[in-house]
C-alpha positions, 0 to 999 in steps of 0.5 A: 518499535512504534513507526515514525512517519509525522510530517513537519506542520509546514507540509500539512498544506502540501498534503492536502494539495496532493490529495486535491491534485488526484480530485482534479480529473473529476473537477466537473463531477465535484462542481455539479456536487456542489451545485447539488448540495446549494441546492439540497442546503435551500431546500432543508432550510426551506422546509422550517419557512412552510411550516412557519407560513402554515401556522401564522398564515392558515392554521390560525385562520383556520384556511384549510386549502392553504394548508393543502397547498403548502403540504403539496408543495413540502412535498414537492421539497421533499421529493426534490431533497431526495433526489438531489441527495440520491444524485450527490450520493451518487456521483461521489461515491463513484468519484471517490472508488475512482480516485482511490482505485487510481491512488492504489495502483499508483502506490503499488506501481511505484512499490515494484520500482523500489530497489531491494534495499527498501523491501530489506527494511521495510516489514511486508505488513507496513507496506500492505496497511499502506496500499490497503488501509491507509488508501481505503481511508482516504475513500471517506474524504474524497466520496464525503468529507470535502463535499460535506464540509463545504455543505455544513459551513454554506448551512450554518452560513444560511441558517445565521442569515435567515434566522438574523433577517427574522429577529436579530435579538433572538438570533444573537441570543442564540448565537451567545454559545458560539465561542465556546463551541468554537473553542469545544471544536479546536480541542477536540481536532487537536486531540482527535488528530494525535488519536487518529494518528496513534491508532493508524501507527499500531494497526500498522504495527499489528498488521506488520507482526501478522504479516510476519507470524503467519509466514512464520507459523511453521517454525512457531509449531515447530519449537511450540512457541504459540503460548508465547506468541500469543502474549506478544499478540496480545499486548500488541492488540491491547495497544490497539484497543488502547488507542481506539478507546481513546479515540470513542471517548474524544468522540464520546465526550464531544457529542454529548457537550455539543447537544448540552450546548443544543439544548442549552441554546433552544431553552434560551430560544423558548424562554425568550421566543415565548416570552416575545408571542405571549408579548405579541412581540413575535408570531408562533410561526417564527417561533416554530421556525426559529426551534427548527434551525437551533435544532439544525444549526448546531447539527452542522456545528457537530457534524463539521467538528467529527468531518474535521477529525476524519478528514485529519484521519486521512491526512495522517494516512495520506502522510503515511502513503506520500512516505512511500510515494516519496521513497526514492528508488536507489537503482535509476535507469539512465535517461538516454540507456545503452540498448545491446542488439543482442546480450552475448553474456560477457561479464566483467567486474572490476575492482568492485567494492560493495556494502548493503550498509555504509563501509561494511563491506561485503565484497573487496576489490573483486576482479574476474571475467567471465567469458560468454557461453563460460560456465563459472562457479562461486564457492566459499563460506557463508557471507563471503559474498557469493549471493551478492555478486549474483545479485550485482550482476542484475543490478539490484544493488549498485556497488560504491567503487569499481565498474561491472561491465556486460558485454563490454557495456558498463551495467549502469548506463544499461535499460535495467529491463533489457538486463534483467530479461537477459539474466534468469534466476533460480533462487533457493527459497522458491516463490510461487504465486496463487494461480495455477502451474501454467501462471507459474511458469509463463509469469503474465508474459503473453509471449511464451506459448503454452507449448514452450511451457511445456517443452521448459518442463520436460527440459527439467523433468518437472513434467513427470510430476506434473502429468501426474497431477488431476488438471496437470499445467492447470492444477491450482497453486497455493499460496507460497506453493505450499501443496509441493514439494520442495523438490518440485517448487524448485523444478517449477521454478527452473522450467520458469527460468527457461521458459523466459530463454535468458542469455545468462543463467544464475543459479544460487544454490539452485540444487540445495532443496532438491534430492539426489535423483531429482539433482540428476534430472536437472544436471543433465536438462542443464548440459543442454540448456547451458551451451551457447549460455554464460552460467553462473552457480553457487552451490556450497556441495561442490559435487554440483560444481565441479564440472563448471569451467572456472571455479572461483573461491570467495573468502571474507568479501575477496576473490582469493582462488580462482581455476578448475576443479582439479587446478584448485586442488593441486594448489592445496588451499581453500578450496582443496580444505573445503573439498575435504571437509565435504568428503 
């Protein structure tokens, strides 16, 4: 499904005042650009006038030290052209590369803030175009597009003047074109935009198939679907070509009707210019001068049309990009947030009513305490609610009905850092990023010591295999940690957790990746490192729970049981059935 992400036409202002907003700390570099660029538009038309001098005024008198003289001064204006196009080059593709460096690390700033729902709807691959291709193509307004459009409408402007105070009759000659090129240049921005547009949503498309195909290889060659696949690729990519074949034939039907109309105007020029020197009516150095800027008139003209369509590219990216930044995040830290002294582990939910999605509810009216230093344990079927409840204790998601307290404090009012710094998670499917062990486990926090790395390792026994590797805590890791075992990504993991000394320990079917020898290493590293901590697991081999101070039993989004192992069996209900079932 193609994306939607149009802005109504009213907001199209409101885009490109955005854009000028990010432009403004570099005001000053844009001004002296601008200065630059009057002073580069004086001197290309400057250049036409000395060579009209040199043949009205010396050649024709056969002057030859004039000619000298005004050949040193064309190259004077030359060296003065290349340096002021140099300097303007310069300076703003240094402003450009700084103000899209400061819109990237905005969107991907404001990206983190986004609440888990979003990233639940939003393919991994939209948001990368976003950051990446759809800013990078604002680099191209902000280093040429602005600056140049400003120079083409000050050169056609200049050209008119120059060319009326020379001979008005043959410049309104020349100028008979100028509705048609007008009407020329708005059919080609209308459809440039809608082609512009059309290739920025299936890039995003393609991006976004690539994005999940990849991550998918593994279950792609597992059920040997890569034929298949491959059509949807290139059907996918055929759409891309469509729409980037459209868009070189707006600019290939364009160009050439633009020079025809060049060429059309310059016959006219000739034949009436030469007419008028035949005539006596006008000198061959105006006639020379007036070739030279029919020539450059309508290069701006073209020029100013194709910079019209770029800058419409940007603007379809820039719609793209503001769809993101304006992208509300569902969980708001308070203005004034209650800030515990210290986080005991005290949790609380009370009739608690949740849903990802309208009143489907996942959770139902759901009660319980757990005491701090308590060791709880959430058994039941999949999608009974286990995995939310854990994901509503660190608030990210926030319930529709009912309060979850920590410590007596309701988790809402609470500094979602000061929550989540006191919770640490071990997950299932473990993540590790591109680095090295060490970086896994100490996640950019300066804080935690390379002893304490180290210390949180053997404390999960991940330190056997660890000292067992060529560079040990410095041993390079993969993307996704792709070179370990499943066992060992979920045993960095855990020294991860530890390492960040949480006050609750969440553990969502911590043990379920790993083999029994390993589970062992990790049963005992927990009998330590849950004393004076609340624990919360869910786990459905309930040999990993069993131990666990109170058991709680979710059915279809409700807390139905609720005791210790062998209290749950005497009461012969669900539990005791799944309990059966496992043996």
């Amino acid at each position: 499904m193609e994306e939607s992400l149009e802005y109504s036409s009213k907001s199209k202002g409101s885009v490109l005042k955005r854009l000028l907003i990010y432009a403004k700390p570099y005001w000053h570099l844009i001004l002296f650009s601008l200065v630059l660029v009057l002073c580069i538009t004086g001197l290309e038309l400057y250049r036409p006038i000395l060579v009209g001098q040199v043949i009205d005024e010396f050649i024709a008198k056969k002057n030859f030290d004039g000619v000298k003289h005004i050949a040193f001064i064309y190259f004077i204006v030359l060296l003065l052209s290349f340096f002021c196009n140099f300097l303007q080059t310069w300076i703003l593709s240094l402003t450009g590369q700084n103000i899209i460096y400061n819109i990237r690390q905005e969107v991907f700033e404001h990206i983190q803030k986004l609440s888990l729902r979003f990233f639940d709807i939003t393919p991994v691959g939209r948001i990368v175009t976003r950051v990446t291709n759809d800013v990078e193509a604002l680099n191209e307004m902000y280093a040429n597009i602005l600056v140049k459009l400003i120079k083409n409408i000050i050169k056609i402007i200049g050209l008119a003047i120059v060319m009326l105070s020379l001979n008005i009759r043959l410049s309104l000659y020349a100028f008979l074109l100028i509705p048609l090129i007008i009407g020329l240049t708005s059919l080609f921005t209308y459809i440039s935009r809608k082609t512009y547009r059309q290739v920025r949503t299936r890039l995003t498309t393609i991006n976004t198939y690539l994005s999940e195909h990849l991550s998918g290889m593994k279950v792609i060659q597992i059920f040997a679907r890569e034929k298949e696949k491959q059509r949807e690729f290139e059907a996918k990519s055929k759409d891309l070509l469509k729409a980037n074949f459209k868009e070189m034939m707006v600019f290939a039907i364009f160009r050439p009707s633009i020079y025809f109309l060049s060429v059309i105007a310059m016959v006219i020029i000739i034949g009436l210019g030469g007419s008028s020197v035949i005539n006596e009516m006008l000198t061959i150095g105006t006639l020379y001068i007036f070739i030279q800027y029919i020539g450059s008139f309508f290069e701006p003209i073209q020029e100013l049309s194709e910079q019209i369509g770029t800058l419409q590219s940007a603007m379809a990216s820039a719609e793209k990009i503001f769809t993101i930044l304006d992208e509300e995040p569902m969980i708001v830290n308070p203005e004034k947030p209650a800030v515990l002294s210290e986080v005991k582990g005290k949790i609380e939910f009370e009739h608690v009513w949740f849903a990802y999605e309208e009143e489907n509810w996942i959770l139902k009216d759901v009660s319980f305490v757990i005491e701090p230093g308590q060791r709880a344990a959430f058994v039941g079927a999949t999608g009974a609610g286990k995995s939310s409840i854990l994901n509503l204790i660190g608030r990210y998601y926030d319930i529709q009905k009912g309060r979850i307290t920590i410590d007596g404090v309701d988790i809402k009012e609470m500094d979602t850092d000061q929550l989540r710094s006191a919770i640490g998670q071990v997950q299932q499917d473990v993540f590790l990023f591109t680095g090295d062990i060490k970086s896994n486990i100490r996640l950019k926090n300066d804080n935690i010591s390379d002893e304490e790395i180290v210390e949180a390792a053997r404390y999960v026994g991940a330190d056997h295999f660890i000292e067992e590797l060529n560079n040990t805590y410095a041993e390079a890791v993969t993307e996704r940690g792709s070179t370990l075992s499943a066992g060992q990504r979920q045993l960095l993991s855990f020294a991860r957790t530890l390492a960040f000394d949480p006050s609750i320990l969440v553990m969502d079917e911590a043990t379920a990746n790993i083999d029994t020898e390993t589970e062992q290493l990790i049963q005992e590293a927990l009998e330590k490192l849950m004393t004076g901590r609340t624990t919360i697991m869910v786990a459905h081999r309930l040999s990993t729970i069993q131990h666990a101070d109170v058991i709680m039993v979710m059915h279809k989004g409700k807390l139905r049981e609720s005791g210790n192992h062998q209290e749950l069996l005497n009461q012969n209900g669900i539990y005791r059935k799944l309990y059966e079932l496992q043996l």
